[in-house]
C-alpha positions in Angstrom: 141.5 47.3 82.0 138.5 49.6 82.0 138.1 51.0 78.5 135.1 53.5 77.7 134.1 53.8 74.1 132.5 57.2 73.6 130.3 58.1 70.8 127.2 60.1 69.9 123.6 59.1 70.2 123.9 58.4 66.5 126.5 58.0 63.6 129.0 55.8 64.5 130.0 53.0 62.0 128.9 49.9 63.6 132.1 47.5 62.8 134.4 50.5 64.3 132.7 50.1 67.7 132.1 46.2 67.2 135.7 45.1 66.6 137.2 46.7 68.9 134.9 46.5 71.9 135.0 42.7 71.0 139.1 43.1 71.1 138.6 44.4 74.6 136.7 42.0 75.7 138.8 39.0 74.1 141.7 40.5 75.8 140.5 40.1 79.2 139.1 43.8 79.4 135.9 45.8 80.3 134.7 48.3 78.0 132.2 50.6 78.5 129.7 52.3 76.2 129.7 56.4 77.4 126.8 58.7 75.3 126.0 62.6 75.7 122.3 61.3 75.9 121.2 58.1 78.3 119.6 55.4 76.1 120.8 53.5 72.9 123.3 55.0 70.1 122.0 54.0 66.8 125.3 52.7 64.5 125.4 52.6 61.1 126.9 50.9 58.3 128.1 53.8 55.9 125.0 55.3 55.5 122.3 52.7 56.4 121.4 52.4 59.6 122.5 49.2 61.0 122.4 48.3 64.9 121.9 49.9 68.5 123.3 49.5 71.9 122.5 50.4 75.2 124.7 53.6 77.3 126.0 52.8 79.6 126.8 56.1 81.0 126.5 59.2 80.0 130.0 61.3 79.4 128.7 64.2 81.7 128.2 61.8 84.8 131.1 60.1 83.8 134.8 60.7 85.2 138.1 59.6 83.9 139.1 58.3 86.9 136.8 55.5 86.4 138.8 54.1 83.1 141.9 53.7 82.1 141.6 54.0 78.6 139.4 55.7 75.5 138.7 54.6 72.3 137.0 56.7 70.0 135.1 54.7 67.2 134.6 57.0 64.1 131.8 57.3 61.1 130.8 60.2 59.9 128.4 61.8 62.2 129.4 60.6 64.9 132.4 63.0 65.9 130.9 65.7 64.1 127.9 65.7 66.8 130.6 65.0 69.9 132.8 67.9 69.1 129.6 69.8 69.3 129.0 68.9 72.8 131.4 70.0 75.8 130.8 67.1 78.2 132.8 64.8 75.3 135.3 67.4 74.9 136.4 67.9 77.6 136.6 64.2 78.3 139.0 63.7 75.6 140.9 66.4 77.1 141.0 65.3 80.6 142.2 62.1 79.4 145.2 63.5 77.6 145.3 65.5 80.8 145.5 62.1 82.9 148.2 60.8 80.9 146.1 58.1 79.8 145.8 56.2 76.5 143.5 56.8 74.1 142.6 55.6 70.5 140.6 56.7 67.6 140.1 55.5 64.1 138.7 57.0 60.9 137.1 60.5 61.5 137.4 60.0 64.9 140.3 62.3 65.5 137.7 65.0 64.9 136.9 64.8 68.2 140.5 64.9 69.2 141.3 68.4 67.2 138.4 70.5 69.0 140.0 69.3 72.4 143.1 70.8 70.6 145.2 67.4 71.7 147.1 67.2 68.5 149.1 69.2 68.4 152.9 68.1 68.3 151.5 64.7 67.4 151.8 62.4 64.4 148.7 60.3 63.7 146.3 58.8 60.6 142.7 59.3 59.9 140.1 58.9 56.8 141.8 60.9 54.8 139.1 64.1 54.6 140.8 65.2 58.0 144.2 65.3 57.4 143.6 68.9 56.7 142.1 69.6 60.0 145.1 67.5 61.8 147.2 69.7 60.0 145.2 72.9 60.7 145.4 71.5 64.6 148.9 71.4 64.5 149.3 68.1 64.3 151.4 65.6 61.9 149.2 63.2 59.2 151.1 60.1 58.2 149.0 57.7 55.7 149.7 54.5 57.8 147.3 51.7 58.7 148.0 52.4 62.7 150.0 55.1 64.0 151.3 55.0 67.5 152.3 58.6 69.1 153.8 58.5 72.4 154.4 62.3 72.6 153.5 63.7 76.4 151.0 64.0 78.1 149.4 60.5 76.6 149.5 57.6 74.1 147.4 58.0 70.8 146.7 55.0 68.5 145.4 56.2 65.8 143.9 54.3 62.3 142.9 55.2 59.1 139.5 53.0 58.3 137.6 50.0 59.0 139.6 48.1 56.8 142.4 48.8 59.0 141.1 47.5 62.2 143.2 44.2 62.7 146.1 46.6 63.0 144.3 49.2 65.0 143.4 46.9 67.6 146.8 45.1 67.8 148.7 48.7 68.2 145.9 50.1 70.6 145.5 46.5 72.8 149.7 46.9 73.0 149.4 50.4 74.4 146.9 49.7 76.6 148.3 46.8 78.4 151.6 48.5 78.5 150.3 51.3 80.2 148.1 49.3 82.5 150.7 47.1 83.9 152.7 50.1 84.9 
């Protein structure tokens, strides 16, 4: 299972990448780091500035043929600057598009309302975006892990870091689910 984890050159929280890259990988998978800028993304703990790791692709010489899944790790920043920039966008989109799975946690589904992909949907976030899930037309649940199976594609969605044994679980399900087909 190919997974790319896209994020911004800066913002995401650290343990929302960490985790569940390191869930991938336990489970036998290959995920992939995918920027809008070549380099190293700078994560963050809260506010502080905390690790970085190396791109390994950018999302505009990137195709989702080449996965077969998406997670979206949140923080603040983070998909505030990737709804800002098209290449991102319209990968999110062309995934949902694809029919494949994708997952995002915390204020990740940001990215996910301005590739207008919510709506019909029920999923979770922080809780500072239910209004825009609303807004999008979406459904906001406050659950730990949400799983939405509406068409075109899966979302797994989660609320916060504290939330990320579910997270994992649900979206590690879905993905190996959708894989073995």
């Amino acid at each position: 299972m190919r997974v790319a984890f896209l994020m911004a050159p800066e913002g995401v929280e650290q343990i929302e990448l960490t985790e569940p890259w390191q869930a991938v990988l336990d489970a036998g998978g290959q995920p992939s780091l995918l920027s809008t800028k070549p380099g190293r993304v700078q994560a963050f703990k809260h506010l502080d500035k905390a690790d970085t790791f190396p791109v390994d692709a950018t999302v505009a010489d990137s195709s989702v043929e080449d996965y077969d899944a998406l997670v979206l790790p949140g923080g603040l920043a983070n998909p505030d600057a990737l709804r800002l920039d098209a290449a991102a966008v319209g990968f999110v989109r062309d995934f949902f598009g694809a029919g494949k799975p994708v997952a995002a946690i915390c204020h990740g589904p940001w990215t996910l309302v301005e590739a207008d992909v919510v709506r019909g949907r029920t999923l979770t976030s922080w809780p500072s975006v239910r209004t825009d899930i609303r807004n999008a037309g979406g459904t906001w649940v406050d659950e730990e892990a949400v799983v939405c199976h509406a068409a075109p594609a899966t979302l797994v969605t989660s609320r916060k870091p504290a939330d990320l044994k579910a997270f994992n679980k649900a979206f590690l399900a879905e993905f190996a689910a959708l894989s073995s087909r």
